[in-house]
C-alpha positions as CSV (number, residue, x, y, z in Angstrom):
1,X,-82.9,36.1,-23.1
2,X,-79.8,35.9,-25.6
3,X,-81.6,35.8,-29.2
4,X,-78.6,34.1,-31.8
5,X,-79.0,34.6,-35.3
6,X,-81.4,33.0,-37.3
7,X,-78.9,32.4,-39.9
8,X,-76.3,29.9,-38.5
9,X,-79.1,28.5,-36.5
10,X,-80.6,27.0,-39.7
11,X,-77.4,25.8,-41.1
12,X,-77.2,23.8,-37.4
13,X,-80.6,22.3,-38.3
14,X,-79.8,21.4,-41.9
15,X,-76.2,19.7,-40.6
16,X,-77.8,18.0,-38.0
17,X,-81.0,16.6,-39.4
18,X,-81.7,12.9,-41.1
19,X,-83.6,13.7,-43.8
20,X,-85.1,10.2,-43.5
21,X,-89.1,9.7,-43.9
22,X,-90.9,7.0,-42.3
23,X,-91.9,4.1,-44.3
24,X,-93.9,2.4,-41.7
25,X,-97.2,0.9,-41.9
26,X,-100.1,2.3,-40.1
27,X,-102.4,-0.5,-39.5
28,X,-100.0,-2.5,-38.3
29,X,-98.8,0.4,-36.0
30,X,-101.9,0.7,-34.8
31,X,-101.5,-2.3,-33.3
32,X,-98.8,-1.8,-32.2
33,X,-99.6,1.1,-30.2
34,X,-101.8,0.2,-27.7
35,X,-99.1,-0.2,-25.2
36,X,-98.1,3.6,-25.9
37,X,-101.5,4.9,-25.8
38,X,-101.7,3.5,-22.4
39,X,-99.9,6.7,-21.2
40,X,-100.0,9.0,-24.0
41,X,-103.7,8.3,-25.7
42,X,-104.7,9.2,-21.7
43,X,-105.3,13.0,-21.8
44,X,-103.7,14.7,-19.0
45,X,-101.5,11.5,-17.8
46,X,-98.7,12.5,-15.4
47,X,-95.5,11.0,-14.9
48,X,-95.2,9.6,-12.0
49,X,-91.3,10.8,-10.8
50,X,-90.9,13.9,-11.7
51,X,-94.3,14.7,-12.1
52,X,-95.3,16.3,-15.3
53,X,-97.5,16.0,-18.3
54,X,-96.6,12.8,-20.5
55,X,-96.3,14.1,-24.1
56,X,-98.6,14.4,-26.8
57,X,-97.9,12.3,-29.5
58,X,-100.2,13.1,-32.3
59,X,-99.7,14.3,-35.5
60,X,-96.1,14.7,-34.3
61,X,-93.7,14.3,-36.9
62,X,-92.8,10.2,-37.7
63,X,-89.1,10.6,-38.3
64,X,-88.5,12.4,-35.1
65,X,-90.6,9.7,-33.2
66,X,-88.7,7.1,-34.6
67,X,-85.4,9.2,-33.8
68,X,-86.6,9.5,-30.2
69,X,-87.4,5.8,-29.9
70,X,-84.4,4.5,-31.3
71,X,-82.5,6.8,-28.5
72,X,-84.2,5.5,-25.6
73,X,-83.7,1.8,-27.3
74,X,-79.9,2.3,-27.7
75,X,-79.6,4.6,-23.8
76,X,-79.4,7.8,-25.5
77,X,-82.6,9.7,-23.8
78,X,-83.1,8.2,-20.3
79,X,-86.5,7.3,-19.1
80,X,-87.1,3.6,-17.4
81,X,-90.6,3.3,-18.8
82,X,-89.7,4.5,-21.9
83,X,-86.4,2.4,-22.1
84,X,-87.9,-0.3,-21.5
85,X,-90.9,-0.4,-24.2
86,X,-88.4,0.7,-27.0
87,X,-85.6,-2.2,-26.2
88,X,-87.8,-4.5,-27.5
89,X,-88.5,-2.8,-31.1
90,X,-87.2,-3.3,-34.3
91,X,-86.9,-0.6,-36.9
92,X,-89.4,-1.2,-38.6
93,X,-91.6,-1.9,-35.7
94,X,-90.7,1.8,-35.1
95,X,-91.4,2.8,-38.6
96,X,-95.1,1.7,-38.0
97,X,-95.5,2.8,-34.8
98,X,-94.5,6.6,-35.8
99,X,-96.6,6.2,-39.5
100,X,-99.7,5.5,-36.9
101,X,-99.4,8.2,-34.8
102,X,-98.7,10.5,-37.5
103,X,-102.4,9.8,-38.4
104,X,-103.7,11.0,-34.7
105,X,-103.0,14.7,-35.8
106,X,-105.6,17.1,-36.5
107,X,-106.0,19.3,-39.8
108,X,-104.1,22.3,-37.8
109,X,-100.6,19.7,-38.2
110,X,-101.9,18.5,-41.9
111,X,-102.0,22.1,-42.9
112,X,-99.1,23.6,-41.1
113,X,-101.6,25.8,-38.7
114,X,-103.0,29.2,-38.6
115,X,-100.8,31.0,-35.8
116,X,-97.6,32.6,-36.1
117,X,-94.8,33.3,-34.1
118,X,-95.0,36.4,-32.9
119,X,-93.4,36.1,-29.1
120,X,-89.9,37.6,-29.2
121,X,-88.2,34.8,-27.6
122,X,-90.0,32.4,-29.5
123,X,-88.1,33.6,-33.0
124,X,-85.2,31.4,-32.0
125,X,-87.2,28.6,-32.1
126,X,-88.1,29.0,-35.4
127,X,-85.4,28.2,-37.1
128,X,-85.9,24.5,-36.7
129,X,-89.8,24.3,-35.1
130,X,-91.5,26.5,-37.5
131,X,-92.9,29.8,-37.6
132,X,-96.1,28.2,-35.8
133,X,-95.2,25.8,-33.9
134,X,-94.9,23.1,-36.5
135,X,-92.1,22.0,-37.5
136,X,-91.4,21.8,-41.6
137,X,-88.3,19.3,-41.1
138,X,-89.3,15.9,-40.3
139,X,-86.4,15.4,-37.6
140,X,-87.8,18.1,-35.4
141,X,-90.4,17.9,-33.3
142,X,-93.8,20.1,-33.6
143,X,-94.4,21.8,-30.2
144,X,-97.7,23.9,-31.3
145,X,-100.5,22.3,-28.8
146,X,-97.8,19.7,-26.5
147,X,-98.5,20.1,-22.9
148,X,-96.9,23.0,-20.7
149,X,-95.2,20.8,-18.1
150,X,-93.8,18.7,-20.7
151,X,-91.8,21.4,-22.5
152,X,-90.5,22.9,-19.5
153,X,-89.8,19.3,-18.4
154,X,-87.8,18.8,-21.4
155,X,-86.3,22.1,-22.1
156,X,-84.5,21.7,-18.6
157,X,-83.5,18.2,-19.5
158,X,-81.5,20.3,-22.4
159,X,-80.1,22.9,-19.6
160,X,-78.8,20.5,-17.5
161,X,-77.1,18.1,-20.4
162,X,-79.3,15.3,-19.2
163,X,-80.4,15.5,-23.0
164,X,-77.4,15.3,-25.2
165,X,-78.7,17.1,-28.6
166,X,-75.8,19.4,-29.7
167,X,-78.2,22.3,-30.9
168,X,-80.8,22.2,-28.1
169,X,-77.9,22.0,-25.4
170,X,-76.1,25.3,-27.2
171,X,-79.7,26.9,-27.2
172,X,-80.9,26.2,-23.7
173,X,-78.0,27.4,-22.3
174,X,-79.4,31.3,-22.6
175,X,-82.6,30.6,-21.0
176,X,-83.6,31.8,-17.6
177,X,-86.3,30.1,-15.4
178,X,-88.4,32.7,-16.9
179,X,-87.7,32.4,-20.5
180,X,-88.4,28.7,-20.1
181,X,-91.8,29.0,-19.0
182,X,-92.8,32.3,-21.2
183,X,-91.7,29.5,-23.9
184,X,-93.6,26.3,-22.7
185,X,-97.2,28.4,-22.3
186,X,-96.7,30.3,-25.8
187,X,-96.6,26.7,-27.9
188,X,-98.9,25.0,-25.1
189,X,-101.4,27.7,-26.3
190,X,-101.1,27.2,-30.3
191,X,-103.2,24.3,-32.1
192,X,-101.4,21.3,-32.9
193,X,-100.6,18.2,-31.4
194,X,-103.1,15.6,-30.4
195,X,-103.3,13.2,-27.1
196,X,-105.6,10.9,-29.3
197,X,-107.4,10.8,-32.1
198,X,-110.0,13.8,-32.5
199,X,-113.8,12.8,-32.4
200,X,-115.2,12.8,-35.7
C-alpha cells in the first residue's frame, strides 16, 4: 500500500472540515432515536442487501452524524432505508439526534482511548481519525471499536466513487483488497464505539 505524507494529508482535513459543534438536545434526541436504534441499538444487525454489519453509532462524533444525515437527506450518500428516515428531519431534529448518541459512548471515546496506532498502513489514517482510532476533529468519524464488515463496506463505497468525499476517494484509491481488510480488523479490534448504551 502507497503511504502519502502525513503533512498535506492534514492540511486536506483542515480545508475540508466544518468546524461546526452540535447544539442539539439530548433528551429530546433520545426520543427521537428510537427509530434509529431499531437497527443500530441491535448489536450485530445486518443489512439486508449487501449484507454487512449496520454501524455503530455510539459515542461517534455528533457533527459528523449530523453531516452524514444531512447527506442521505439531500441524496448525497445513497442508502433507501437511510434516505428515507433522514428526508423527514430538520436540522435541528438532527442536532438532537447526534447530541443523544454522542452520550451512548463509553469512557474509552470520552477519554480519547488507550491504543495507538501502531499498524503501518494505519499511519495514513491518522491524519484525520486519530492516532487511536478516535478521531480529534468533530467532522471525522471515530472508527476504534465500528464493526469489521462495516468498514470494509464503506471503504469500498470510497474505491468505487459510490461515496463522493474528495479526501476518502483520493485515499482509497491505493488500497488493495488486502490493505482494506488488514484496515477494517485493526480499528474493529481497538475500544471505542458503542452499539448501545453500556450496562451500568
Amino acid at each position: 500500500m502507497r503511504i502519502a505524507a502525513i503533512a498535506p494529508l492534514l492540511l486536506a482535513c483542515a480545508l475540508f472540515a466544518n468546524p461546526a459543534n452540535a447544539q442539539g438536545d439530548a433528551a429530546n434526541g433520545k426520543d427521537l432515536s428510537y427509530t434509529c436504534l431499531g437497527c443500530h441499538g441491535i448489536a450485530g444487525y445486518r443489512n439486508a442487501y449487501p449484507s454487512y454489519r449496520v454501524p455503530k453509532l455510539g459515542g461517534q462524533k455528533a457533527a459528523y452524524l449530523i453531516d452524514a444525515l444531512k447527506g442521505y437527506r439531500d441524496g448525497l450518500r445513497r442508502h433507501p432505508t437511510m434516505q428515507a428516515q433522514a428526508v423527514s428531519l430538520t436540522d435541528q431534529e438532527m442536532e438532537d439526534i447526534a447530541a443523544y448518541l454522542v452520550t451512548l459512548g463509553s469512557e474509552t471515546i470520552a477519554s480519547g482511548g488507550t491504543e495507538g496506532a501502531s499498524l503501518e498502513r494505519a499511519q495514513v489514517c491518522v491524519a484525520c481519525h486519530g492516532q487511536n482510532g478516535i478521531s480529534v476533529n468533530p467532522m471525522w468519524p471515530s472508527l476504534a471499536g465500528q464493526h469489521e464488515e462495516y468498514l470494509v463496506h464503506a471503504l469500498n463505497q470510497y474505491r468505487s466513487g459510490e461515496r463522493s468525499q474528495a479526501v476518502m476517494y483520493a485515499q482509497a484509491q491505493s488500497l488493495t483488497d488486502e490493505d482494506v481488510a488488514i484496515l477494517a480488523r485493526y480499528y474493529a479490534r481497538l475500544s471505542g464505539l458503542e452499539t448501545t448504551e453500556p450496562e451500568e
